[in-house]
Backbone as a ProteinNet text record, in pm:
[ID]
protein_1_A
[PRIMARY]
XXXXXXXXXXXXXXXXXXXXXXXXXXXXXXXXXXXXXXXXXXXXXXXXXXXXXXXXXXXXXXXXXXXXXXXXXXXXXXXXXXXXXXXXXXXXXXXXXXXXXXXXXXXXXXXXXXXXXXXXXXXXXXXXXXXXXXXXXXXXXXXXXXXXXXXXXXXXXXXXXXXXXXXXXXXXXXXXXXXXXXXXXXXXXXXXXXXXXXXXXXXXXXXXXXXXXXXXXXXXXXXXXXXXXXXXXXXXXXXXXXXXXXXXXXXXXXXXXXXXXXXXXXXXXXXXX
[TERTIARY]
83.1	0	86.6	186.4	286.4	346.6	384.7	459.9	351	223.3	101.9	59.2	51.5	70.3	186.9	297	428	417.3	382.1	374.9	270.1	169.4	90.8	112	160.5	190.9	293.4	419.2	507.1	436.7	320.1	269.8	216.4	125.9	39.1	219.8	302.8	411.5	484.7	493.8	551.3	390.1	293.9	183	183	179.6	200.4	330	443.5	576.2	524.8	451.9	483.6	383	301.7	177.8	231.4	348.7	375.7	479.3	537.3	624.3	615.2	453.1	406.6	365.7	277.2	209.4	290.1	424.5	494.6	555.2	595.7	586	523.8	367.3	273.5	224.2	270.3	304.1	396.6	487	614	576	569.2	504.6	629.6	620.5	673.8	698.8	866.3	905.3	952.7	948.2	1045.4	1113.6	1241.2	1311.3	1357.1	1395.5	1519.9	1625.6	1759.8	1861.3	1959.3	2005.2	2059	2202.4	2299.6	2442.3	2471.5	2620.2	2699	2773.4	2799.4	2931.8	2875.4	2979.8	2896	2947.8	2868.2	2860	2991.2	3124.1	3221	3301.8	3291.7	3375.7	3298.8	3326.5	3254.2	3323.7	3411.9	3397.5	3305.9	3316.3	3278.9	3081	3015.1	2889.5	2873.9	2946.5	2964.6	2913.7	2957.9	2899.9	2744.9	2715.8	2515.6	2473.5	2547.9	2534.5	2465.3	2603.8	2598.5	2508.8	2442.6	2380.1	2250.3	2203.8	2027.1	2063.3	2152.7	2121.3	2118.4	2208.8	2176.7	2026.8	1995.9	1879.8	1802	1797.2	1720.5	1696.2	1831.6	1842	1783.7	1824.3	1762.6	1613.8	1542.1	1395.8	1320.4	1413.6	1330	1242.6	1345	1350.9	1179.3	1159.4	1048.2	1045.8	1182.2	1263.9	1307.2	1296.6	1374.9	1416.6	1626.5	1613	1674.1	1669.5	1694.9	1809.8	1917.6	1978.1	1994.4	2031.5	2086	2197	2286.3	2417.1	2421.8	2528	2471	2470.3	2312.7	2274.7	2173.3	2151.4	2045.7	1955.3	1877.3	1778.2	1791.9	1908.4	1964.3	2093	2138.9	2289.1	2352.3	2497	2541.7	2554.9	2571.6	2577.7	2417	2326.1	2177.3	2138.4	2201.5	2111.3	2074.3	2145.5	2112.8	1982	1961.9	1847.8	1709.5	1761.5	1658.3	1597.8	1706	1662.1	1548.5	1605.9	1595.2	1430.6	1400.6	1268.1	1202.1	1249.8	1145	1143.8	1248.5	1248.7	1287.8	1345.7	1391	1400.8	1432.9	1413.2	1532.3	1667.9	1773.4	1911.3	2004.5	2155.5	2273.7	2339.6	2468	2589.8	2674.4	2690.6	2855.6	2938	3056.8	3000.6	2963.1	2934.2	3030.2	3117.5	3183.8	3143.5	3119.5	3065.8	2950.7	2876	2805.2	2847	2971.2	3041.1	2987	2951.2	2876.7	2773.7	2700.8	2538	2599.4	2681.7	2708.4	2873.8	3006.1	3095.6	3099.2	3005.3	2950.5	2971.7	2881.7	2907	3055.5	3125.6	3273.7	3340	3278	3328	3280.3	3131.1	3116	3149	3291.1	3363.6	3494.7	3582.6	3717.8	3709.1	3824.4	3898.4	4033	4105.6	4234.6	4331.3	4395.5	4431.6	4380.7	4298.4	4177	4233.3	4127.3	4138.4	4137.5	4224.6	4238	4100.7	4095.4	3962.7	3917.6	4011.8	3992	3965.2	4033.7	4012.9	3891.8	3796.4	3739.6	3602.9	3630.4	3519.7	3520.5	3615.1	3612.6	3516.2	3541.5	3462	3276.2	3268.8	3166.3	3093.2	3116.2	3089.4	3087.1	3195.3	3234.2	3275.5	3279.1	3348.8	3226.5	3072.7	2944.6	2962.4	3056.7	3046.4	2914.5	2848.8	2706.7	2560	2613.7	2508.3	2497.3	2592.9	2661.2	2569.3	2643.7	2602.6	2460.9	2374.2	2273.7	2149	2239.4	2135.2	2134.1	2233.7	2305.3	2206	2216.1	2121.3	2033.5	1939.1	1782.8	1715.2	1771.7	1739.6	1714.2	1808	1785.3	1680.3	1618.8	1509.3	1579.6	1721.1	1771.7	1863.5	1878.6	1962	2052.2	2182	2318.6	2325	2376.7	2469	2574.5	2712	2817	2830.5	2856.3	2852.8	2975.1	3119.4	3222.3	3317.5	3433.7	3553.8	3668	3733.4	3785.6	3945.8	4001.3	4132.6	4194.8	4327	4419.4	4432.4	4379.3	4397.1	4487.5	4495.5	4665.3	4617.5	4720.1	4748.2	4668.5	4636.8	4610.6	4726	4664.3	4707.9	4723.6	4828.2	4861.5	4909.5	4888.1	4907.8	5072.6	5071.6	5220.2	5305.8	5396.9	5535.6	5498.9	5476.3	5498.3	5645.5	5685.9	5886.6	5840.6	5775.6	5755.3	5612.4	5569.2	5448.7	5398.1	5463.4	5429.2	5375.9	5420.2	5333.7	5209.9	5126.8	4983.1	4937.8	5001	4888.3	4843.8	4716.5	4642.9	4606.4	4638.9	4637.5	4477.2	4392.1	4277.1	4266.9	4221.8	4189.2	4096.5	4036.5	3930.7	3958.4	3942.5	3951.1	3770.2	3747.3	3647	3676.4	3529	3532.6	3577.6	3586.4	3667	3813.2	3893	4019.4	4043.6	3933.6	3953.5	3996.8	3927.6	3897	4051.9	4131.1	4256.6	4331	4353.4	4439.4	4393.5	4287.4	4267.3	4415.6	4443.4	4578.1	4698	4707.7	4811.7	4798.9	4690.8	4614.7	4620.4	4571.2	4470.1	4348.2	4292.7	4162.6	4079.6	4014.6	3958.6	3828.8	3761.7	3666.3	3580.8	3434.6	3428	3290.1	3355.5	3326.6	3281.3	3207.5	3115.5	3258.7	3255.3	3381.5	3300.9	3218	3213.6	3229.1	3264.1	3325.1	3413.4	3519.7	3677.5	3703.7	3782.8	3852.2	3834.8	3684.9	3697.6	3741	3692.6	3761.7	3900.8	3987.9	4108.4	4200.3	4137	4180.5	4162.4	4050.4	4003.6	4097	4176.4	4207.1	4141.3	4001.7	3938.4	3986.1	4039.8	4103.6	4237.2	4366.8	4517.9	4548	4446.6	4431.1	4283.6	4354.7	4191.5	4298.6	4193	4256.6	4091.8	4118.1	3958.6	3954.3	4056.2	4118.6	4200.5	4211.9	4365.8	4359.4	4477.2	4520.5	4388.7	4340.5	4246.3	4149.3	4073.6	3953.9	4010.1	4121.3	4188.7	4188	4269.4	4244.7	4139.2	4053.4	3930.2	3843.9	3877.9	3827.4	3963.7	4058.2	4171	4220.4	4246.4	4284.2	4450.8	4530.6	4668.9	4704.6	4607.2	4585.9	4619.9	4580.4	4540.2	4630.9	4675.3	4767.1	4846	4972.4	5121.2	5181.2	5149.9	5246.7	5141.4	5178.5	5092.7	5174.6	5083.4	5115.7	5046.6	5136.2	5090.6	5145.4	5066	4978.8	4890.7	4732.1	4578.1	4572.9	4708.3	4674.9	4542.5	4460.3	4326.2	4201.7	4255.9	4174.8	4228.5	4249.2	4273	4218.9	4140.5	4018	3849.8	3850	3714.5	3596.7	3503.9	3413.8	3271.2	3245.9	3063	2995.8	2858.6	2717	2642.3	2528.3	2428.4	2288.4	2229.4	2122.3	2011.5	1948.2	1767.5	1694.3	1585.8	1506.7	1431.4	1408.8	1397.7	1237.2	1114.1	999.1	956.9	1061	1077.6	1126	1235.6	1301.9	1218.4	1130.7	1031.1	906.9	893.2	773.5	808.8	954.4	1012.3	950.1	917	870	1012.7	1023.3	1163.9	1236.9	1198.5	1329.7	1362.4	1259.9	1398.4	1441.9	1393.1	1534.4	1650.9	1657	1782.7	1848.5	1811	1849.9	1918.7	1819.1	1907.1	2029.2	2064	2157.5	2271.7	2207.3	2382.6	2364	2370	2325.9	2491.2	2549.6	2642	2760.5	2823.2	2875.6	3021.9	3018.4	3124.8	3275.6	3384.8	3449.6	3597.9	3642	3741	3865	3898	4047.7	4052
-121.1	0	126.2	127.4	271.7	291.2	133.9	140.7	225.6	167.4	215.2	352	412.8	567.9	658.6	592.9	704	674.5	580.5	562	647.4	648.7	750.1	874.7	928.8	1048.1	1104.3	1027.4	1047.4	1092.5	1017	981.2	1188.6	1194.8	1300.1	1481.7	1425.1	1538.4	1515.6	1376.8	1425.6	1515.6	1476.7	1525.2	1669.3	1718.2	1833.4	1896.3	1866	1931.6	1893	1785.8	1822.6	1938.6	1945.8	2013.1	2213.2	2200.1	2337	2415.1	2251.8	2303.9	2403.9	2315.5	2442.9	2483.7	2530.8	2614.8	2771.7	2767.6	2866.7	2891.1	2783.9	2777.4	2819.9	2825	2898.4	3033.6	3038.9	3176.8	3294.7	3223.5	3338.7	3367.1	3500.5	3519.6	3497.3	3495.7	3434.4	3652.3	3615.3	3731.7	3706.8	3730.6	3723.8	3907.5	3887.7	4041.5	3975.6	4091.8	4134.7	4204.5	4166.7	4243.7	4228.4	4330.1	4421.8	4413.9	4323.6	4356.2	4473.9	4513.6	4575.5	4543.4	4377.1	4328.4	4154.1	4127.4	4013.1	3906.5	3780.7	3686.9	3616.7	3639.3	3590.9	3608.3	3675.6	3771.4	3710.3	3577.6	3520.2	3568.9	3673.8	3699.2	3849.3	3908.1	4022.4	3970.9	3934.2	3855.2	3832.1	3710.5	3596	3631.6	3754.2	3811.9	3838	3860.1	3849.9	3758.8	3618.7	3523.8	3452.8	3461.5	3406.2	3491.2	3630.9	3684.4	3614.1	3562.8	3528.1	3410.3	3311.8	3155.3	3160.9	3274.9	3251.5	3272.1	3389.8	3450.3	3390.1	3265.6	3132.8	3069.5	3016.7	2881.5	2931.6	3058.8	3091.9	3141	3106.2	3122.6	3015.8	2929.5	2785.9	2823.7	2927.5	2943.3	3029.8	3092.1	3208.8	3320.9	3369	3481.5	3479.4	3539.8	3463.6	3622.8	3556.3	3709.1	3645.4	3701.6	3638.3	3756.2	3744.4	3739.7	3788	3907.9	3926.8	4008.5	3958.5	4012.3	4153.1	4232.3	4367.1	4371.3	4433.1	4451	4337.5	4264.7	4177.1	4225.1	4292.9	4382.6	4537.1	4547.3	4694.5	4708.9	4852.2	4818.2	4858.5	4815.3	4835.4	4927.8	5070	5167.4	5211.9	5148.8	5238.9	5140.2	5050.9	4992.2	5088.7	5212.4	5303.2	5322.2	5399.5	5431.7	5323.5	5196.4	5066.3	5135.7	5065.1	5093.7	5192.8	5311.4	5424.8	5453.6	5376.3	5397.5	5256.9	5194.3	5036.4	4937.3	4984.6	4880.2	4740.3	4754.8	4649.4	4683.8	4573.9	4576.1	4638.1	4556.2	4589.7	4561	4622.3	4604.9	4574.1	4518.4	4493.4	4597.8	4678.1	4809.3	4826.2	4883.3	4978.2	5104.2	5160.2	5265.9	5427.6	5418	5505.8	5549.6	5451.4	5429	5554.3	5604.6	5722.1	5805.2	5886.2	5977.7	6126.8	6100.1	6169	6228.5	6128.2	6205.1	6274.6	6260.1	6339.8	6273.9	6350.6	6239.7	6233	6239.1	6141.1	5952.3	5938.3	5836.9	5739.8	5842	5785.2	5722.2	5806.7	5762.9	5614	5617.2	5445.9	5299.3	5385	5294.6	5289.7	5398.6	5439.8	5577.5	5611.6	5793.4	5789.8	5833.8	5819.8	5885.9	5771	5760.2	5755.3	5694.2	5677.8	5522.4	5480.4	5403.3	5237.5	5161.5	5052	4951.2	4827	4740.1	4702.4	4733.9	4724.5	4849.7	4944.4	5105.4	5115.1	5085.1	5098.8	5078.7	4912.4	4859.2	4941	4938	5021.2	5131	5272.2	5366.1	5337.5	5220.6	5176	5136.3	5033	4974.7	5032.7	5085.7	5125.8	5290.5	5392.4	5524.3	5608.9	5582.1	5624	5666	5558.5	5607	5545	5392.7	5351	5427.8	5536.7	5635.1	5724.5	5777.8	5931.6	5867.3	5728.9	5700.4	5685.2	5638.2	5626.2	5737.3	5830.6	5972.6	6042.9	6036.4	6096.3	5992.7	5857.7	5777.2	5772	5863.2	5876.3	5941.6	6025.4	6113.1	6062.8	5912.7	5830.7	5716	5697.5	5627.7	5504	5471.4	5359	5343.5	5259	5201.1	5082.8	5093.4	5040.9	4958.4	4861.6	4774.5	4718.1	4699.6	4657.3	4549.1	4510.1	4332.1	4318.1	4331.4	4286.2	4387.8	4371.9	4440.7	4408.3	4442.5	4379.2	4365.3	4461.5	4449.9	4630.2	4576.7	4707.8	4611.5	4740.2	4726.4	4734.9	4666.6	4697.8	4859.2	4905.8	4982	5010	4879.4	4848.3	4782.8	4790	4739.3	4842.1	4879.2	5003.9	4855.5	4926.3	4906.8	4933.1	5067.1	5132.1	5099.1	5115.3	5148.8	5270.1	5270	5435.9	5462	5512.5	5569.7	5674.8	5795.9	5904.7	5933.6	6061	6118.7	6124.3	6201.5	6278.4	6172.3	6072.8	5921.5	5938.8	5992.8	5957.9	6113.2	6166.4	6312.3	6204	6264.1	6229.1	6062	5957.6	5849.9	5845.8	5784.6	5704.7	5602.8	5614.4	5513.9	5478.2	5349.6	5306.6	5320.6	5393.7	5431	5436.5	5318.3	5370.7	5478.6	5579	5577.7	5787.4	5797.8	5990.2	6023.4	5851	5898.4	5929	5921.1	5972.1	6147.4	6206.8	6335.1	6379.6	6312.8	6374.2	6317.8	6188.1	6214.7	6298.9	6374	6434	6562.4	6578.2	6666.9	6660.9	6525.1	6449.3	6459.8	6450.3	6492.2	6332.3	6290.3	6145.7	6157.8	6088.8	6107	6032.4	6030.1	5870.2	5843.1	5748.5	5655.2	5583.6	5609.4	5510.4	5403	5260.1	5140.8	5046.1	4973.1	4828.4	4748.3	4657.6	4506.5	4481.8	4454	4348.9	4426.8	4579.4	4616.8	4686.6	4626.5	4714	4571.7	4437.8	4385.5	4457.8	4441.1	4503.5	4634.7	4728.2	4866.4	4909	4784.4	4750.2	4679.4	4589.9	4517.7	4621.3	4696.6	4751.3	4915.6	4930	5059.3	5168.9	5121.7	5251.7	5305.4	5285.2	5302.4	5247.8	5300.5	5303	5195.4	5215.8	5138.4	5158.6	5060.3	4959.6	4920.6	5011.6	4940.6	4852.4	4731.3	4652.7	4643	4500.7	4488	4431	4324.1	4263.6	4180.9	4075.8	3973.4	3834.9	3802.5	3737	3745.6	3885.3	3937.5	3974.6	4030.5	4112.9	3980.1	3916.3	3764.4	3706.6	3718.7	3640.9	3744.9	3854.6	3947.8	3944.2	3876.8	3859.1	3991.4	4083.6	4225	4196.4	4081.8	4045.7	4026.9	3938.5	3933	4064	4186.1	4305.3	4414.9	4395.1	4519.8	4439.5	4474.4	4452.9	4429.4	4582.9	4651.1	4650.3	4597.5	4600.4	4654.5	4763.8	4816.3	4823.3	4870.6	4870.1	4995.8	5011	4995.2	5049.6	5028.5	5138.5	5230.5	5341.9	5414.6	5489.5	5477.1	5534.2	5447	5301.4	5198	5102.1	5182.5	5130.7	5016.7	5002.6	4893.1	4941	4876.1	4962.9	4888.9	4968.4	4876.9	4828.2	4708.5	4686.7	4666.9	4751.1	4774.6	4681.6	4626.8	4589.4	4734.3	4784.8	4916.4	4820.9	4857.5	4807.1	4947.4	4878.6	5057.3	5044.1	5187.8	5157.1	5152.1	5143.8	5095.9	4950.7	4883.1	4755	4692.7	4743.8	4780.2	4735.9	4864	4874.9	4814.9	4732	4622.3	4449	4456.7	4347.2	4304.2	4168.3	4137.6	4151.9	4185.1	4220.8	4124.6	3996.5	3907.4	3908.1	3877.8	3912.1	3986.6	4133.6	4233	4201.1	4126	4066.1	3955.5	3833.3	3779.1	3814.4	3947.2	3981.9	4066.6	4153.6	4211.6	4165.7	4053.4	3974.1	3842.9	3823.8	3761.6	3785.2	3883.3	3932.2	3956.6	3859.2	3918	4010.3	4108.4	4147.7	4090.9	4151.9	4088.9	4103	4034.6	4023.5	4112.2	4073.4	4151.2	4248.4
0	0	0	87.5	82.8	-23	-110.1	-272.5	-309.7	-363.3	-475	-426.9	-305.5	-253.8	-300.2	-315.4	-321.3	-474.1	-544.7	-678.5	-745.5	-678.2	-698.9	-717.9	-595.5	-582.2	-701.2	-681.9	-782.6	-941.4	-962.4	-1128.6	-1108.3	-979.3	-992	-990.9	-943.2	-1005.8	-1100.9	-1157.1	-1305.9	-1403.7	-1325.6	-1479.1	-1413.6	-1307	-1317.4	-1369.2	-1312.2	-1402.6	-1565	-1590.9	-1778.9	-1804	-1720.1	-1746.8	-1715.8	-1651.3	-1602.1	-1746.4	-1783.1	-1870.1	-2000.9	-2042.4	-2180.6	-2149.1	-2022.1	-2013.3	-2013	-1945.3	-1949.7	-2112.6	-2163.5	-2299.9	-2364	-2359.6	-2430.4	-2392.6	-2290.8	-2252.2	-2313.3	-2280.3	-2388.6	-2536.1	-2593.8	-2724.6	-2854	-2926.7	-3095.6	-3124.5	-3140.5	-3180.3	-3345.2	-3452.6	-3557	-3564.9	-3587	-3629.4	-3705.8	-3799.8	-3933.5	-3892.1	-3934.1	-3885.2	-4016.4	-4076.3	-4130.8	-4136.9	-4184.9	-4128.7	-4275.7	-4183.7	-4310.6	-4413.9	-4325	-4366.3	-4446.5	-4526	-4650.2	-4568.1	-4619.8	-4548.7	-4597	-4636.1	-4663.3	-4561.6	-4429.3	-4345.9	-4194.2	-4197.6	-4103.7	-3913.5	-3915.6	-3788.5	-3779.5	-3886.8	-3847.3	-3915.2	-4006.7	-4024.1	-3930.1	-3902.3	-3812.3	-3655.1	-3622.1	-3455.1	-3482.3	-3563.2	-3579.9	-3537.7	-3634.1	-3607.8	-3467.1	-3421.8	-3311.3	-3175.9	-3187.9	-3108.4	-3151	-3275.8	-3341.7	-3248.5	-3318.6	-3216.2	-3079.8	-3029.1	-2849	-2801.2	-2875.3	-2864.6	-2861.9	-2967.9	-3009.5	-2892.1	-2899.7	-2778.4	-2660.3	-2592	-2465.1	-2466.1	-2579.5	-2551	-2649.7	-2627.9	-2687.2	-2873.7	-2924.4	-3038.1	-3042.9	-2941.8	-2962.7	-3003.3	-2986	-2984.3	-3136.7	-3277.9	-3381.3	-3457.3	-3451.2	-3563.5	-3654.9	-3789.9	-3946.5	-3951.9	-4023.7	-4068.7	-4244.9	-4238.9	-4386.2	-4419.3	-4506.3	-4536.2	-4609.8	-4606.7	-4656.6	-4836.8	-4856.7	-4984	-5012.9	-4884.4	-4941.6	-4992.7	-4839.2	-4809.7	-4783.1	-4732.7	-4724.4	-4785.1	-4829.7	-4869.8	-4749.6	-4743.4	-4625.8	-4573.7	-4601.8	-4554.2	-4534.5	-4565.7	-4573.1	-4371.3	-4347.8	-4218.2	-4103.3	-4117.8	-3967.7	-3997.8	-4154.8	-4213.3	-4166.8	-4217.6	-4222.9	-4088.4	-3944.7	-3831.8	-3746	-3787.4	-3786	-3830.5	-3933.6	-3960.8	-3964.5	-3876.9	-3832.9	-4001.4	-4082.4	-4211.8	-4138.3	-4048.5	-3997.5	-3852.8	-3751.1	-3601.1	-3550.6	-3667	-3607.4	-3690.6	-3691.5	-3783.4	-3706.3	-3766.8	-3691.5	-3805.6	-3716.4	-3826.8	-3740.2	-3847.4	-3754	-3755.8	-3631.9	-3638.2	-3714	-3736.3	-3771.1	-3901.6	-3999.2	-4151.3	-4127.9	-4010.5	-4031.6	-3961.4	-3991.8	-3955.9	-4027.3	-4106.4	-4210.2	-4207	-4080.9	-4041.5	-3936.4	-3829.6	-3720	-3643.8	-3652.6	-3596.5	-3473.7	-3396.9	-3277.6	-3328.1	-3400.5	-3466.1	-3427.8	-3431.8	-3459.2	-3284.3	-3218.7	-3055.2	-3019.5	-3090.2	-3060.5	-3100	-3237.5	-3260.9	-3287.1	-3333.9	-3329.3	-3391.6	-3333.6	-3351.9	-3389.2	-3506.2	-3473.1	-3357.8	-3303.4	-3235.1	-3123.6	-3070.6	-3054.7	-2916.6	-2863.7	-2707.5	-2838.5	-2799	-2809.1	-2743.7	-2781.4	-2729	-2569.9	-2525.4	-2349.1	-2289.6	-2365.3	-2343.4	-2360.8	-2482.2	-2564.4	-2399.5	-2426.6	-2338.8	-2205.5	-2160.9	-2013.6	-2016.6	-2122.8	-2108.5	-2143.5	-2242.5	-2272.7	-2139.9	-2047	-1933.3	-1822.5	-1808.9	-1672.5	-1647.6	-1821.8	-1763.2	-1816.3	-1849.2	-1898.3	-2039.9	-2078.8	-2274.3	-2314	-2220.6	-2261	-2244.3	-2182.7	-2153.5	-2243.9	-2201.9	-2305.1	-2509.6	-2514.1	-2656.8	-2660.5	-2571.1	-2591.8	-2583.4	-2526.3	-2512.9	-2655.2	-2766.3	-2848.8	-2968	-2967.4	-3027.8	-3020.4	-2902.9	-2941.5	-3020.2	-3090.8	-3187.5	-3320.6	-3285.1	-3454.6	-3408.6	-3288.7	-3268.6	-3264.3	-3182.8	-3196.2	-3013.9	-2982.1	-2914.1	-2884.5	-2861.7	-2931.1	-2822.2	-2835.3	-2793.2	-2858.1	-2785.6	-2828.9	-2833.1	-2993.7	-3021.6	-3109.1	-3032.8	-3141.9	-3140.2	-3143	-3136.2	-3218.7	-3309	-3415.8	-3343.2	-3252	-3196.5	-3292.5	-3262.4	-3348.1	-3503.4	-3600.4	-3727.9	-3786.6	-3909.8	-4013.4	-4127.3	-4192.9	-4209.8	-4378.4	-4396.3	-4515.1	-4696.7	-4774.3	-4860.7	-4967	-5053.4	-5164.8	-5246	-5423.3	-5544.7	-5557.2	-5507.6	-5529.4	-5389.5	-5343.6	-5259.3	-5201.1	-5112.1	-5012.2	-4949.3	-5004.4	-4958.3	-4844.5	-4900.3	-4831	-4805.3	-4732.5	-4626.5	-4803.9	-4890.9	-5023.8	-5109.3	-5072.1	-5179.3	-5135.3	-5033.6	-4977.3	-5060.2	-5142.5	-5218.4	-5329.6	-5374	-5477.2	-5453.5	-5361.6	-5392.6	-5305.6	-5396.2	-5344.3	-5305.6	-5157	-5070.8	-4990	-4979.5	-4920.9	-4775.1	-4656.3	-4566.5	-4462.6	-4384.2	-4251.5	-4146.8	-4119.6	-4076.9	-4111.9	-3950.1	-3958.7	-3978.7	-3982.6	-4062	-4175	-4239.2	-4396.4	-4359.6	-4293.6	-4304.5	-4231.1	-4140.9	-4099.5	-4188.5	-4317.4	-4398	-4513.3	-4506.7	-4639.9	-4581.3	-4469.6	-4469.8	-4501.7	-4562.5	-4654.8	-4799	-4796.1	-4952.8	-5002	-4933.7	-4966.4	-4996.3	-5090.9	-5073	-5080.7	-4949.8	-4889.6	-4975.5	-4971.8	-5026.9	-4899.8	-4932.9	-4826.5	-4896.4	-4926	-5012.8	-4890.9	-4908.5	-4877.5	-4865.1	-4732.9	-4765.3	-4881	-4916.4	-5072.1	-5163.1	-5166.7	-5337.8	-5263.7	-5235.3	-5202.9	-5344.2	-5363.7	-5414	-5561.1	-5587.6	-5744.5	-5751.4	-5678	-5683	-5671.4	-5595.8	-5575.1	-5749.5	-5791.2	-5879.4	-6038.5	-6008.8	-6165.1	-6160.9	-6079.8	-6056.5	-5957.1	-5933	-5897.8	-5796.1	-5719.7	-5565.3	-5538.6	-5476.5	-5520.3	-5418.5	-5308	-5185.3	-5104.9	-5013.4	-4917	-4778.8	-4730.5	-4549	-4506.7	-4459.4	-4446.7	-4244.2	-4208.8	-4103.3	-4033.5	-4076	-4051	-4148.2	-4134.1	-4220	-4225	-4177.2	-4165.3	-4252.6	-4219.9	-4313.8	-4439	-4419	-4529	-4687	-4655.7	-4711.2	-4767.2	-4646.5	-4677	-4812.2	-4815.4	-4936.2	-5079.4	-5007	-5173.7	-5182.4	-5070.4	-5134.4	-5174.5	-5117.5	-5168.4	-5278.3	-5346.4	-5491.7	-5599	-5544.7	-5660.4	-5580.1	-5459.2	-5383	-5343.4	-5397.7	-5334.5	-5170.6	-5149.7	-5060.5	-4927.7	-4789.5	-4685.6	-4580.3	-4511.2	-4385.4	-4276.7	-4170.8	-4080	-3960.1	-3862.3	-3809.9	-3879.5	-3880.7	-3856.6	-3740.8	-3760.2	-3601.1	-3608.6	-3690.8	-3699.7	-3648.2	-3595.4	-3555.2	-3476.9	-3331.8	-3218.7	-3149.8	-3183.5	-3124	-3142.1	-3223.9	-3357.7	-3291.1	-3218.7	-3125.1	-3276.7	-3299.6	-3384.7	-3311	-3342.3	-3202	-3300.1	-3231.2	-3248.2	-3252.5	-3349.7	-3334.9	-3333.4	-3193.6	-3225.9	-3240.3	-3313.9	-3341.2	-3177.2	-3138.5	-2990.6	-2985.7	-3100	-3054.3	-3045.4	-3170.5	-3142.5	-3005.7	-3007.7	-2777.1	-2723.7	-2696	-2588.1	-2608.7	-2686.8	-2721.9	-2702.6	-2688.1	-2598.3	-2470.3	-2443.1	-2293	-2269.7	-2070.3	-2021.8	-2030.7	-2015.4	-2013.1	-2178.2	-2244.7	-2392	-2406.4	-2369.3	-2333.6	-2264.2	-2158.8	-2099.9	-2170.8	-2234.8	-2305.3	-2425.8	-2495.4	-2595.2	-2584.3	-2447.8	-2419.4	-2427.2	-2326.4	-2272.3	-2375.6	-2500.1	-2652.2	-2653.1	-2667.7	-2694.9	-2542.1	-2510.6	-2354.1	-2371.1	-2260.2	-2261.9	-2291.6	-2344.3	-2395	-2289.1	-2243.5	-2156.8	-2151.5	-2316.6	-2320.1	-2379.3
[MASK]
+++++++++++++++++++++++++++++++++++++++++++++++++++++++++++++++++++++++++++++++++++++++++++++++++++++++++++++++++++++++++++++++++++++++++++++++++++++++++++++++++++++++++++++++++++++++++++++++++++++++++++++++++++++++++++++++++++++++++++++++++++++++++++++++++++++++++++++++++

């Protein structure tokens, strides 16, 4: 009799635990977003960090939570995603912010300055010295709010066609340059370009541009700029530690239940070094 009682009992809490399980399940609501990168899906670290923020996002809400994924120019071209955002074309982009230096160089603090704080520097003021504030008061005006998803490290210097001997080799030479260092070598008399990763190689190979700084040897590669430019330098003292945000448009934000706001934050965790 005490077996067929505790056997009992036992049967009546597994049917409640299965019974608790969807119910919270059917509780949590079915999100789909669109997100916007800048960068082509050949460039799987810098893509690649979208990536991996949609599947966490996934996994930690039993795939209720869903963001899709598109490489730049699918749906947006790469430079248009602030825009997308900005006006709810989409929920959200994964972007170097600097690329809109152009609308305001604010822009540029939330991702490099020449000479500018390296990636630990970078994070510190982000986290801990109110650069996450400061940026986000400055980003309400575009109806968006940032989070930092990705840090590329210190950049190379890029790739030239020609030999640079002297300061005087950088007059007249066109170059693909991110970002507000274009505008302090235009005092060299460079004159910067600012191109999509997926059309630097042809603009590189067909002449149009003398040079292409992308970001290191890795990516740099993975786009073939060795192939069509010779000569590689270094450092990028114009890209100390180049922070990539994640932009959600902030009515999409605030239409988040709170825990997928927390989930999707820390989607992306701070980065150590």
């Amino acid at each position: 009799m005490q077996r067929r009682s505790f056997l009992k009992k036992a049967g009546a809490g597994a049917a409640i635990g299965a019974l608790a399980a969807p119910a919270y399940a059917q509780g949590a609501p079915e999100v789909k977003w669109r997100l916007a990168s800048s960068f082509p899906k050949s460039l799987d670290t810098l893509y690649g960090a979208a990536e991996v923020i949609s599947k966490r996002v996934a996994a930690a809400t039993n795939n209720k939570f869903q963001i899709q994924n598109f490489a730049a120019g699918e749906i947006v071209p790469a430079f248009g995603v602030v825009d997308a955002v900005q006006n709810g074309t989409v929920e959200c982009c994964h972007t170097a912010p600097y690329y809109f230096f152009g609308k305001d160089p604010t822009f540029a603090f939330s991702c490099a300055i020449p000479f500018g704080m390296n990636c630990r520097q970078q994070n510190a003021w982000m986290y801990h010295g109110g650069g996450m504030q400061l940026m986000r008061e400055f980003y309400k005006q575009y109806n968006i709010i940032n989070f930092p998803a990705g840090n590329t490290g210190a950049q190379m210097g890029g790739f030239f066609r020609k030999e640079l001997k002297t300061v005087n080799d950088m007059k007249g030479l066109k170059m693909r340059i991110g970002g507000f260092a274009g505008v302090v070598l235009q005092k060299l008399g460079l004159v910067p370009q600012q191109i999509p990763g997926g059309d630097i190689y042809p603009a590189l190979e067909k002449g149009t541009i003398d040079a292409a700084e992308w970001v290191g040897p890795y990516d740099d590669e993975k786009l073939g700029l060795y192939k069509v430019a010779k000569y590689y330098y270094y450092p990028g003292w114009w890209e100390g530690g180049p922070e990539i945000d994640l932009f959600v448009n902030q009515k999409a934000w605030d239409a988040l239940p709170k825990d997928y706001q927390a989930i999707l934050e820390a989607a992306y965790p701070m980065p150590s070094g």
